[in-house]
Structures are given as structure tokens and as C-alpha cells.
LUMVO-804353 format. One record per residue (C-alpha): residue in one letter; x, y, z. Coordinates in steps of 0.02 Angstrom, whole numbers, plus 50000, padded with zeros to 5 digits. Layout:
# residues N
   rest      c1      c2      c3
      A       X       Y       Z
...
END
This chain:
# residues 399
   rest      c1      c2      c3
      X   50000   50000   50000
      X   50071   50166   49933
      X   50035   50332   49972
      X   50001   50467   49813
      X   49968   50652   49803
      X   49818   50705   49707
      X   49780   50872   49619
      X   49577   50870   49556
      X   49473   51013   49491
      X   49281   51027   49520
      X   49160   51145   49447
      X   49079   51189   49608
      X   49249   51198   49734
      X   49389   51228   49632
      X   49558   51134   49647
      X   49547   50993   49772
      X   49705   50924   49833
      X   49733   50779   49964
      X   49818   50622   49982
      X   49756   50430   50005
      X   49828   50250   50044
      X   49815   50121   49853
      X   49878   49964   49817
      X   49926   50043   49653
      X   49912   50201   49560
      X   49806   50148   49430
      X   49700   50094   49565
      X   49683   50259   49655
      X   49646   50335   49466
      X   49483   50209   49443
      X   49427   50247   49614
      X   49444   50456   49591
      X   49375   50455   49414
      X   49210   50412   49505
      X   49188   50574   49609
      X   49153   50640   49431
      X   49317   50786   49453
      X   49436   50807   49338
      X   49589   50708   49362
      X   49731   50851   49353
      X   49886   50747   49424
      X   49931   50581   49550
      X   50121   50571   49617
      X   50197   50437   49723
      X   50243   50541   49880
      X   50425   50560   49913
      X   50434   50515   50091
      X   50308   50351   50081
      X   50443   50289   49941
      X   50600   50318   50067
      X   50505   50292   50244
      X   50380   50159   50187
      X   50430   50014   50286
      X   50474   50107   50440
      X   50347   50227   50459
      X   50229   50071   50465
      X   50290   50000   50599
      X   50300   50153   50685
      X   50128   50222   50644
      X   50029   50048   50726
      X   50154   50067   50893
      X   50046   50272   50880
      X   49873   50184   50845
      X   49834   50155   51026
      X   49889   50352   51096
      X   49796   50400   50962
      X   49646   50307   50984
      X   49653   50353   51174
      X   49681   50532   51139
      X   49544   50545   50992
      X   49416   50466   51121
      X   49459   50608   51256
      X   49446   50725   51127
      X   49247   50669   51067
      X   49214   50664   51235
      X   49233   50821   51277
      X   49116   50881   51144
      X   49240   50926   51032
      X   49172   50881   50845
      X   49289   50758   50737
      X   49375   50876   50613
      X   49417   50989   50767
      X   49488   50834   50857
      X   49577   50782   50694
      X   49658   50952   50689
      X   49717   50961   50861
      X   49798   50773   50850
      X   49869   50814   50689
      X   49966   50980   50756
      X   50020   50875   50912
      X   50041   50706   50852
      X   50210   50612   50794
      X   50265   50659   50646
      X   50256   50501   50566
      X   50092   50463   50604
      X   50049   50655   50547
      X   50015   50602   50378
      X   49895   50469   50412
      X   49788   50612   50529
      X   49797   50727   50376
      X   49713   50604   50269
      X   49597   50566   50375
      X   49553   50743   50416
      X   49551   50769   50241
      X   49404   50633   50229
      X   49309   50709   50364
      X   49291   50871   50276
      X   49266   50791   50084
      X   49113   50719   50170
      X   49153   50556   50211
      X   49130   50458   50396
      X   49260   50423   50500
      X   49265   50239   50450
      X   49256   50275   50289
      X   49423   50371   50302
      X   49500   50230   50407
      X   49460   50121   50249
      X   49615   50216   50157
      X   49737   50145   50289
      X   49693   49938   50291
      X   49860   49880   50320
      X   49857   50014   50486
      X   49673   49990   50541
      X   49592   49817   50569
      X   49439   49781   50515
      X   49409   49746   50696
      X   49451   49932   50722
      X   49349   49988   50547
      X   49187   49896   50578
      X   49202   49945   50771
      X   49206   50151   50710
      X   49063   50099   50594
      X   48960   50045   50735
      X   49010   50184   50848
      X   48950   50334   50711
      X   48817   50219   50663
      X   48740   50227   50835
      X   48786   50376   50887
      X   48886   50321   51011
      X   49077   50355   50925
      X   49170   50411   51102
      X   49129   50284   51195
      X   49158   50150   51063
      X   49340   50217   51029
      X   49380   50216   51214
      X   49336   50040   51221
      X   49427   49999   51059
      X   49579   50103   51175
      X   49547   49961   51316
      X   49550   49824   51185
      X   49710   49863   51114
      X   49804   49902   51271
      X   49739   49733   51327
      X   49818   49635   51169
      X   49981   49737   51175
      X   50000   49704   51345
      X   49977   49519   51316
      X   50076   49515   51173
      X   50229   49604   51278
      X   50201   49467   51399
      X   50221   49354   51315
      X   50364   49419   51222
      X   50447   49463   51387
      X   50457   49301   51437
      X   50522   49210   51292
      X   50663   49339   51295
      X   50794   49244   51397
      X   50753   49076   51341
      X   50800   49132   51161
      X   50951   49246   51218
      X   51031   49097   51322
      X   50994   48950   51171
      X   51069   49080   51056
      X   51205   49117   51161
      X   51226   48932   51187
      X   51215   48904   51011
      X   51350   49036   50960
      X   51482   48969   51095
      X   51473   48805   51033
      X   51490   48855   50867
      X   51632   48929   50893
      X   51735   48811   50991
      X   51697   48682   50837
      X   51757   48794   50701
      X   51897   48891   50777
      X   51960   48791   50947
      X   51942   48618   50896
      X   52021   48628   50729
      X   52192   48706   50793
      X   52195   48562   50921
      X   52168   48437   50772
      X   52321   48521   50680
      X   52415   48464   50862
      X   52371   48322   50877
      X   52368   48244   50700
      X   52567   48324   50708
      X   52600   48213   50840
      X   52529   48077   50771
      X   52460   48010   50909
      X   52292   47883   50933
      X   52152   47994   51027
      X   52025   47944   51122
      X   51850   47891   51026
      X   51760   48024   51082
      X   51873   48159   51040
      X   51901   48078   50858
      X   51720   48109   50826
      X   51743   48281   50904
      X   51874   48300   50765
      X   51756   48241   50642
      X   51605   48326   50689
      X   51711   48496   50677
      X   51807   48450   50513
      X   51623   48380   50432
      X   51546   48573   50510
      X   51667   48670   50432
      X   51677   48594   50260
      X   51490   48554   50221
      X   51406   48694   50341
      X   51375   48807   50167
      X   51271   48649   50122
      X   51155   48637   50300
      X   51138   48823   50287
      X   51059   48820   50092
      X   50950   48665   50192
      X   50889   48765   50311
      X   50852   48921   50195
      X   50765   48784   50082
      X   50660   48710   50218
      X   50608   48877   50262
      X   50561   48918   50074
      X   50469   48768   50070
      X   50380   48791   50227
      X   50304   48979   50176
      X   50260   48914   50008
      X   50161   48771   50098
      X   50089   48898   50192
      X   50025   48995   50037
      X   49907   48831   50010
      X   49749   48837   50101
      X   49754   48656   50112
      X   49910   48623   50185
      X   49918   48786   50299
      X   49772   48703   50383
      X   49862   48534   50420
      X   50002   48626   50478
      X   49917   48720   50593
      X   49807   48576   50642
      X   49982   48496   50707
      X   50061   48648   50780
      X   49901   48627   50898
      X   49962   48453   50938
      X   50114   48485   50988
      X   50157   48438   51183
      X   50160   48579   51303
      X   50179   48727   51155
      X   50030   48660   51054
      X   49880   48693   51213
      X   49968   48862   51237
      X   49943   48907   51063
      X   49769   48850   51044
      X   49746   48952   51219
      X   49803   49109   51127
      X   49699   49091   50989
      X   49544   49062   51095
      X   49581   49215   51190
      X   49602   49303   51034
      X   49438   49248   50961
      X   49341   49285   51138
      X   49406   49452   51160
      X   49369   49522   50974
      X   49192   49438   50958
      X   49164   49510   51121
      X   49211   49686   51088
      X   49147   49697   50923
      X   48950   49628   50973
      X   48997   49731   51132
      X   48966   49882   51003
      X   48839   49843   50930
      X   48914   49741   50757
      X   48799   49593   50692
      X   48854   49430   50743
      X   48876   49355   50555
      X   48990   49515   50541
      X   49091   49480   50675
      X   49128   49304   50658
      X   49198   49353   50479
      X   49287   49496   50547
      X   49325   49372   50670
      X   49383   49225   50565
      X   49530   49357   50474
      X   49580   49380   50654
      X   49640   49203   50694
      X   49815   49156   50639
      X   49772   48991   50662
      X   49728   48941   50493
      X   49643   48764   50580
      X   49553   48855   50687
      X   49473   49014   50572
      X   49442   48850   50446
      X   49294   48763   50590
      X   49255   48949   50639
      X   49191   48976   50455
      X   49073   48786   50484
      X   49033   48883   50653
      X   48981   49044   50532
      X   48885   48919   50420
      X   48796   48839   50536
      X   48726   49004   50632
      X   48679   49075   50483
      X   48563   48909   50447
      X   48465   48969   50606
      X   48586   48838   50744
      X   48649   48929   50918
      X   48812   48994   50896
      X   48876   48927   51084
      X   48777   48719   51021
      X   48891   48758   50843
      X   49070   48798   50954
      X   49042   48632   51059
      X   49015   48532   50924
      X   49162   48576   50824
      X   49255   48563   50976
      X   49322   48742   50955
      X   49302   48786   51141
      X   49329   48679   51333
      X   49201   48634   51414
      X   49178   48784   51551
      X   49181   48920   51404
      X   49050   48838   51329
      X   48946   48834   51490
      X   48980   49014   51518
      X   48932   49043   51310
      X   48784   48963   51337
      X   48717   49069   51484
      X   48769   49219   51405
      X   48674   49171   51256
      X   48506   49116   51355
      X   48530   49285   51456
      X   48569   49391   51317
      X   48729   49427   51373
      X   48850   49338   51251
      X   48952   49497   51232
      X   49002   49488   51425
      X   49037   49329   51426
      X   49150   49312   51283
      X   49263   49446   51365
      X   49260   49335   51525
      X   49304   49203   51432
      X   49452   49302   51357
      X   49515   49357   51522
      X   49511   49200   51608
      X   49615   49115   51462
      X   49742   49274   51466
      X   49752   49201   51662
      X   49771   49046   51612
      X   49900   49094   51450
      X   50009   49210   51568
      X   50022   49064   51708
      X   50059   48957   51578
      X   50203   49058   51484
      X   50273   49093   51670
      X   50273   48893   51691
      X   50356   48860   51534
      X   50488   48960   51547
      X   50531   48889   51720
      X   50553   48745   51640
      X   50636   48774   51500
      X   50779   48890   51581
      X   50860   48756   51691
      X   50829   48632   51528
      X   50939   48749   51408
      X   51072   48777   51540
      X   51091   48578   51572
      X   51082   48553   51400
      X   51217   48700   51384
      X   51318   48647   51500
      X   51330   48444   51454
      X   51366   48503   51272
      X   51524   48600   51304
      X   51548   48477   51455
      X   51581   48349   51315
      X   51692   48464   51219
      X   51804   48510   51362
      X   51819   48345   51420
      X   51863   48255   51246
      X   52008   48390   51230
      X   52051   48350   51400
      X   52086   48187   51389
      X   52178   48188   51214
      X   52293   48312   51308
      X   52317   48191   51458
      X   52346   48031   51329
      X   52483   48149   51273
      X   52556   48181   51426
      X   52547   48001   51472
      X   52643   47945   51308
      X   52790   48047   51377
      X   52798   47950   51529
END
């Protein structure tokens, strides 16, 4: 998604100028040509071509201040394009752009949601269809604080999460590196030694010495593997077919696989949750819902699930018997949907499985630190102690 410059002229306005998010500038042409201006120029803007990929990752770190701040804003009674222009003279600057266009929406007549729909790789649908809602019932400041709660709640999951898996990936890599590194650079210069001497070593450090001497000269080969396999694996993964399977085994997979599935439940709980919570249709959501998922298993028996409401079944009887949710969520589903209450009860849901996910991370990463040292430690153990004792059988020859 590019960003271009536009120059039109209208018979009523004059020269319009503004600028707006397209896959491609053909694209943005075919879409303009049917305000009925005149087309008078479209340009690539400079700073999307050199800031592109940063900027993006930047602006959806600024979409929850922004959010928050916009939401304060409507709240006190200050209209949209007024709370626009204040957030786009106090914002970041490289979120500024995106707060121009958007302002520049607002005041070409367009809804806020409308506006958003120029920045799809930035704003979720989740977030889109949410706004929707909000204008659509009147009820826009309330709906973006909420959406403010929702995303503090997943970044703050997500950071977790991240947090935790932090040291468990620095010490393996760490571990990883050192090892490494004694077999290409220490053990080699001890295999000049010893093959000088001419001496018989010990069977354990000869297939040191080979394990070192087969690294060094075939390790261009295991790396192209390893690029291969991961080639192979995204291309899979481009297959609807075979991204399910795949991510019907990640879910079987001991410990990691129930913590995954976990994730993904929370996921789905939370964002069905928030979006009936404001006033979305539930056929809407669960598509809106369905994108959501990474799992590609799971979104796969939520679209049955979609199916299966829309042919007039309950959408908590439809979950339990695709097996999409445990036991005790469905119970607490099922009230919710008897006391009209399904949108509290899928946020309950969510935050007892982000208990349950945040134990769980906690657990596994008590685990798996003393694991990685032991593991650590026998590996070099074994290296030390092979070039140990081939030093020692050379000592003892001298005797």
C-alpha cells in the first residue's frame, strides 16, 4: 500500500488536493475518476517511497495514543474535524500524515470509518467495523475508548508474552554461538596438534574432530537446507490446504501446542466480544472474526461455526460441536446466550484464558531455563572433556 498526492478540479469547489493510501496508482485513478472531478495529476509521495517500511511499523506502535487521545477529545464535545486538527498539530510526525488524510476525509464528506478504509494495512477491520458501529449509533466516544481498552489489553499480552520468551532465546542463542565457535575455531587448531603428533586419541574426541572438520567443510550445504526448508515451509503455507494441516499439528504439539490453541481462543473471545459489545451483527463479527485468527485450523471450523449460525443453529451448540472451545467456556457461552449477554461473557472468557495463557508462559519458561542451561552445559561439558583427555593421553605417552 502506497501513498500518492492528488491534484483534482471541480466545477463547484475549485482545485481539490489531498492524499490517500492504494495498492497501486492505477488503482487510486479508477477509484477518483468516480467522484466525477477532473483528474489534474497523481504522484507517488517522496517520503512514503523512502520511509515506507518504517513509518509502518512506527505508525501501529501510535494507533493506541491515538485512539486514546481521539476518544478524550469526542468526549469532551469537541466535533471530529476539530479533534483531527488538534491530533494532527500534536501528534508524531510520522503518524501526521495518516491524521491529515483522515482529516482530509472528514471534511470531503466522508465518515470516519470511511476514512479509516484508506489505511487497511494500519486499521483492522476489527478497528473499521468497530468506528462503523460507533457513528452508526451515535455512540463514537465511547466506542473508541473501548477499542483504546482492547488494544492496550492485546499489547499488553503480546509484551508478555514476548517478555518472557526473551531469555530463553538469548541463552539458546548464546549457547548456540559458543558452541559454534569452539567447533570451528578451537577444535580445529587442536586437530592440527594432535594429527602432528601423530598420536591415537581417544573415541570420543576423534568424533569431536570429525564433527568439527564435517561442520566446517559442508556447513555452506546445512545452511542452503535450512534456507530451503524455510522456502518450502512459507510456500506450503500459501496453500489453504496444507496451511490448515500445519496448523492443525502445531496445535498438537506437547506443552507449546495447548498454549497456542489458548492464545487463539483468547484472541477469538476478546474480538467477538468487543465487536458485538458495540453493537456489530454477529455474522459480521465472526467474519471479521475468522481474518483475526492466525490459526489457519482454527478460522477453517470457525467459518462451519459461521455456516451453521447463519442456517438458524445457536452459535455457543455450533462451538461445542466443532470442539472449538473447553468445556467451562462453553457453559459460560451458553448462559450468556440464554441471558442475552454473550458479549460479557465472551470477554470473561478472554480474560480468564489470558490468566490461564500468562500462568502458563510463566510455567514454561521455568522449565525450560534450567533445561537449556543443562543442555548447555553437558554440550560444552563433552567438548572440554574430549580435549582433555587427548591432552592427558599425550602427557601420558611421555611417561
Amino acid at each position: 500500500m502506497s501513498t500518492f498526492k492528488y491534484k483534482l478540479l471541480s466545477t463547484s469547489s475549485g482545485i481539490i488536493e489531498g492524499e490517500k493510501e492504494a495498492p497501486t496508482k492505477i488503482e487510486l485513478i479508477t477509484e477518483l475518476r468516480k467522484t466525477g472531478h477532473v483528474i489534474l495529476s497523481v504522484q507517488q509521495t517522496t517520503k512514503d517511497k523512502k520511509f515506507g517500511f518504517l513509518s509502518g511499523r512506527a505508525n501501529k506502535k501510535a494507533i493506541l495514543p491515538f485512539t486514546q487521545e481521539l476518544a478524550t477529545l469526542l468526549e469532551g464535545g469537541i466535533p471530529i474535524d476539530k479533534s483531527l486538527a488538534i491530533l494532527l498539530s500534536s501528534h508524531d510526525i510520522k503518524i501526521r500524515p495518516i491524521v491529515e488524510n483522515l482529516l482530509n476525509g472528514i471534511k470531503s464528506g466522508k465518515s470516519l470509518a470511511e476514512a479509516l478504509n484508506s489505511h487497511v494495512k494500519l486499521f483492522s477491520s476489527v478497528y473499521i467495523n468497530m468506528v462503523r458501529a460507533g457513528e452508526e449509533g451515535g455512540v463514537l466516544p465511547q466506542v473508541l475508548k473501548r477499542l483504546g481498552m482492547f488494544q492496550e489489553k492485546l499489547q499488553k499480552i503480546r509484551g508478555e508474552i514476548i517478555s518472557a520468551m526473551i531469555y530463553p532465546l538469548l541463552l539458546s542463542s548464546t549457547g548456540v554461538m559458543s558452541v559454534g565457535a569452539l567447533i570451528v575455531y578451537v577444535i580445529p587448531k587442536f586437530s592440527q596438534i594432535f594429527e602432528g603428533m601423530g598420536i591415537s586419541l581417544p573415541f570420543t574426541t576423534s568424533v569431536l574432530m570429525g564433527v568439527s572438520q564435517y561442520s566446517i567443510k559442508y556447513g555452506w550445504i546445512m545452511f542452503i537446507a535450512a534456507f530451503a526448508i524455510f522456502f518450502l515451509y512459507k510456500r506450503a503455507r500459501k496453500d489453504k490446504k496444507t496451511s490448515i494441516k500445519i496448523d492443525q499439528r502445531k496445535l498438537k504439539l506437547p506443552v507449546v501446542g495447548n498454549l497456542l490453541w489458548k492464545i487463539q481462543i483468547s484472541r477469538f473471545a476478546r474480538t467477538l466480544g468487543t465487536l458485538l459489545e458495540n453493537g456489530v451483527p454477529l455474522l459480521k463479527s465472526m467474519d471479521i472474526v475468522k481474518d483475526v485468527l492466525s490459526n489457519q485450523h482454527l478460522a477453517n471450523i470457525l467459518s462451519t461455526v459461521k455456516a451453521n449460525v447463519k442456517e438458524g443453529a445457536g452459535l455457543t451448540v455450533s462451538l461445542a460441536q466443532m470442539g472449538f472451545l473447553p468445556e467451562i467456556a462453553v457453559h459460560l457461552l451458553k448462559v450468556g446466550e440464554e441471558t442475552g449477554n454473550l458479549d460479557k461473557m465472551l470477554l470473561k472468557v478472554a480474560d480468564n484464558f489470558d490468566t490461564d495463557i500468562e500462568q502458563q508462559t510463566k510455567r514454561l519458561v521455568t522449565m525450560v531455563e534450567p533445561v537449556l542451561i543443562l543442555l548447555m552445559g553437558a554440550v560444552i561439558g563433552v567438548i572440554v572433556i574430549s580435549m582433555l583427555t587427548a591432552i592427558l593421553s599425550v602427557n601420558d605417552m611421555r611417561f
